[in-house]
VMD Tcl script that draws the C-alpha trace (Angstrom):
set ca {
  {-56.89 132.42 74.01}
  {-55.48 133.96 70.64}
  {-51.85 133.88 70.21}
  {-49.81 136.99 70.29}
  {-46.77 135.86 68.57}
  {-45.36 132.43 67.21}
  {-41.51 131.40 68.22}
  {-38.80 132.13 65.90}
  {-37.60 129.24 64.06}
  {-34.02 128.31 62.34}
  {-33.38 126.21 59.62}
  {-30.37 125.13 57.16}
  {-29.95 126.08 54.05}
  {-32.55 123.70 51.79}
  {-34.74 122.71 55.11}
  {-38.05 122.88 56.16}
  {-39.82 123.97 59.55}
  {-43.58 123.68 60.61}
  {-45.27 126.06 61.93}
  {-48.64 125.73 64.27}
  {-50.80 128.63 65.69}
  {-54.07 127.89 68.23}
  {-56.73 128.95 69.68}
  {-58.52 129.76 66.81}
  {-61.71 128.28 64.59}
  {-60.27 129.82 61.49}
  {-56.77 130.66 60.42}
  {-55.07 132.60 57.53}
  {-51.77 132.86 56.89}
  {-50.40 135.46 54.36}
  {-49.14 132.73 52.46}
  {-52.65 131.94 51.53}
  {-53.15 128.69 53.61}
  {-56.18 128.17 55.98}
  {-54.66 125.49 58.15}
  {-53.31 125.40 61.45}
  {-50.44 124.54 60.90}
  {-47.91 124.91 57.70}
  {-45.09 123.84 56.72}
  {-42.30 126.20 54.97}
  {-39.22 126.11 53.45}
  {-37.76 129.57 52.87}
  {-34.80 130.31 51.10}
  {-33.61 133.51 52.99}
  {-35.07 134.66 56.03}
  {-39.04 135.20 55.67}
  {-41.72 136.70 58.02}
  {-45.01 134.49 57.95}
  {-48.08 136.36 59.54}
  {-51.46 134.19 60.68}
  {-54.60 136.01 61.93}
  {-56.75 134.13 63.84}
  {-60.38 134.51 64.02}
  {-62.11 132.47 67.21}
  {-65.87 133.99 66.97}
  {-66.23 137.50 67.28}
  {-62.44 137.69 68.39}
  {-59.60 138.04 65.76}
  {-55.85 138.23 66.59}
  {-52.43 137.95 64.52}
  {-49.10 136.80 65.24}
  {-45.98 136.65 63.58}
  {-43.14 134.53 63.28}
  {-39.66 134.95 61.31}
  {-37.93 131.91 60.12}
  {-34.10 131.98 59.81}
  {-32.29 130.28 57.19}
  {-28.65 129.35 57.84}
  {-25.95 130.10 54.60}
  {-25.45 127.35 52.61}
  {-22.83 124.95 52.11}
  {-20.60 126.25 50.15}
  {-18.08 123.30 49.27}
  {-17.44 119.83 46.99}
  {-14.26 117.54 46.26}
  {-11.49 118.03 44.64}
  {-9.76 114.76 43.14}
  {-8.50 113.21 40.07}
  {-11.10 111.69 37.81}
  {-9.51 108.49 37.28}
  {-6.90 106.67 39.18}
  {-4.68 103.66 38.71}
  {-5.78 100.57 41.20}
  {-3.71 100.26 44.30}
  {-2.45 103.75 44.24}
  {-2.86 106.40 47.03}
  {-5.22 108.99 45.79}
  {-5.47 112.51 47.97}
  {-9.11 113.87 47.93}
  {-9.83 117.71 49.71}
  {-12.75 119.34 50.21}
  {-13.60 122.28 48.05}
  {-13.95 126.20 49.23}
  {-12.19 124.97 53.04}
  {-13.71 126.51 55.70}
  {-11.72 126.38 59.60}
  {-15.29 126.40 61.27}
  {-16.40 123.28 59.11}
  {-16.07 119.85 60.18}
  {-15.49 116.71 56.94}
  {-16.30 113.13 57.14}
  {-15.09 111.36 54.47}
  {-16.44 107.98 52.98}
  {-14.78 106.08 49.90}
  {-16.93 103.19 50.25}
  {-16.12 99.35 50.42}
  {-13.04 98.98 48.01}
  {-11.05 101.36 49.43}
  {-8.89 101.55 52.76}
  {-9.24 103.46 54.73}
  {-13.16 102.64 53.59}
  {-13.88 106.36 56.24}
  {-11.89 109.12 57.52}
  {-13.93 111.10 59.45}
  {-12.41 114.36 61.71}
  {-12.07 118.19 60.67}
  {-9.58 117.45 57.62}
  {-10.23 118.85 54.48}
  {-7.55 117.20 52.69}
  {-7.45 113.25 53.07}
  {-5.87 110.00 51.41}
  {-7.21 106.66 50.68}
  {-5.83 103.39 48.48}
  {-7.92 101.82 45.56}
  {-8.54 97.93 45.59}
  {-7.40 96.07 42.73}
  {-10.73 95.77 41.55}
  {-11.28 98.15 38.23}
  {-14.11 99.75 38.88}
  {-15.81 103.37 39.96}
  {-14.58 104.46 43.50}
  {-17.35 106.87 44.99}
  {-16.51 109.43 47.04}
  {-18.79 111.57 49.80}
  {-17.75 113.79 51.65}
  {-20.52 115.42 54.70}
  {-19.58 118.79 55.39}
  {-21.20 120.34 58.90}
  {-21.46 123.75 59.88}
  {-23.42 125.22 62.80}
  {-25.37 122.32 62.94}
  {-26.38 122.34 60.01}
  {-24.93 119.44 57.36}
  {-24.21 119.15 53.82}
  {-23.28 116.04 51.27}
  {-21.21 115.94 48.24}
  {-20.21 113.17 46.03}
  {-18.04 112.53 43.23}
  {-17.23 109.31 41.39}
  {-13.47 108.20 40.30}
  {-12.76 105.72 37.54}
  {-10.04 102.88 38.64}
  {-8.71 101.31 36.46}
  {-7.89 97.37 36.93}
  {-4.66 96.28 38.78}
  {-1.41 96.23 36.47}
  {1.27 94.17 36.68}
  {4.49 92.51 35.13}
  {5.28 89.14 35.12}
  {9.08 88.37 33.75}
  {8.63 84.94 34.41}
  {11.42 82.18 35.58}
  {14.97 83.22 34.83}
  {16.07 80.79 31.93}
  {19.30 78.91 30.76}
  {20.78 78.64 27.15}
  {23.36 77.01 25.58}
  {25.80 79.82 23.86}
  {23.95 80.43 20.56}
  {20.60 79.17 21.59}
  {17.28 81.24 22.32}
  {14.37 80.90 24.64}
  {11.37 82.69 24.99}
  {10.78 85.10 28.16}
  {8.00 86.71 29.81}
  {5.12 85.04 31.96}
  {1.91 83.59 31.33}
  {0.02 86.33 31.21}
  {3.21 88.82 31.25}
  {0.90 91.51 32.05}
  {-3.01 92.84 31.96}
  {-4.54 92.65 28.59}
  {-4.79 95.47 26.30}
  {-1.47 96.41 27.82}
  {1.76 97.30 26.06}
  {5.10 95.75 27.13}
  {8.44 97.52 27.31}
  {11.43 94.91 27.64}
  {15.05 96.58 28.75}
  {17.62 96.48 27.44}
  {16.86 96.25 23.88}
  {19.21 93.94 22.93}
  {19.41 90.59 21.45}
  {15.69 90.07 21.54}
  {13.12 89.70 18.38}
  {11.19 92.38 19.85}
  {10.74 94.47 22.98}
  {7.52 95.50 22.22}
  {5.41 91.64 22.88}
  {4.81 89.93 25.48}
  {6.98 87.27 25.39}
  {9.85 87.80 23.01}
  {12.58 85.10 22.05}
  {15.66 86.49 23.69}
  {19.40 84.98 22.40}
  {22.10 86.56 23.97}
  {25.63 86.00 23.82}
  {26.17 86.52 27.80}
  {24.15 86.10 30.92}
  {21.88 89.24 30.37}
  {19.29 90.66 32.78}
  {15.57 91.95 30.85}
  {13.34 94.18 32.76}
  {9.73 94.09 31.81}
  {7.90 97.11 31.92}
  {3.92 97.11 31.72}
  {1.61 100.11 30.99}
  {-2.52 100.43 30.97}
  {-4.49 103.31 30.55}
  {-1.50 105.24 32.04}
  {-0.73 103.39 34.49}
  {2.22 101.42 34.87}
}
mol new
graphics top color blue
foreach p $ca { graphics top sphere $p radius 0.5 }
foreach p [lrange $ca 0 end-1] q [lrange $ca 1 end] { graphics top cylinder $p $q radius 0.2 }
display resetview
């Protein structure tokens, strides 16, 4: 037998759908194929037409293929991050009827956060290096996945070192081996009775028992 009509078919945003007709020796669709069966990817809803020719006999059927909205979304985040820091992440263009799974991949804790929340947290690792985001946003079944990529930089620190004991009018060096990351610059407080409080490890001399604070900085973090 010919066919009358195909089924109606739905598809996300950026999908494809086949469709098959029968009963036929030749087909034609009207978008020029000869084959059985096509396969289609529309990008707004589209009305395919096949006439089928068995012998003498010649039918046609139609078929309308939906094509859900797109995704309409991305992430929202800082492009670079100090290591060991909380960084919030949310979704772009928030929709109530969307559900977001997050995933920040193997350095970071929590490595997924998956629920409906468009806005989310994670920690860095200590490692320097680019965190990836993705984010999978789903909406009436249909899914879509956005990624973005977040420079970390490596872990900072300060390092003091030991506290130290002088004889009144003597010196000793302070600071730790390393003090802090390289590359870094070094802030020692107060500013008193030191050489400089702008290295490393300064020679400090003071009169009285005196406290130094070390204060590290890289790439803006500190």
């Amino acid at each position: 037998s010919l066919p009358g009509a195909l089924p109606i078919s739905s598809i996300c945003s950026g999908g494809s759908t086949t469709l098959t007709a029968s009963g036929g020796g030749t087909y034609t669709w009207n978008t020029g194929a000869t084959t059985a069966a096509i396969n289609v990817n529309p990008t707004a809803n589209t009305t395919y037409t096949v006439t089928v020719t068995n012998g003498s006999c010649t039918a046609t059927a139609t078929t309308v293929v939906t094509v859900g909205a797109a995704i309409s979304s991305g992430i929202t985040s800082p492009s670079t991050t100090c290591a060991l820091e909380n960084v919030l992440v949310q979704a772009q263009n928030v929709d109530a009827t969307c559900t977001y799974s997050w995933n920040f991949g193997v350095n970071a804790t929590p490595q997924t956060a998956t629920g409906t929340s468009a806005t989310t947290q994670f920690s860095t690792a200590a490692v320097g290096t680019a965190q990836t985001i993705t984010l999978t946003v789903t909406k009436n079944g249909c899914s879509a996945t956005f990624t973005k990529s977040i420079t970390v930089t490596p872990e900072v620190f300060a390092n003091a070192g030991p506290d130290k004991e002088i004889c009144q009018g003597g010196s000793t060096q302070i600071g730790g081996s390393p003090a802090g990351p390289a590359g870094g610059t070094f802030t020692w407080s107060p500013n008193t009775f030191l050489n400089s409080n702008t290295v490393a490890n300064p020679i400090a001399s003071p009169p009285v028992t005196t406290t130094y604070t070390l204060t590290t900085t890289l790439n803006g973090c500190t």
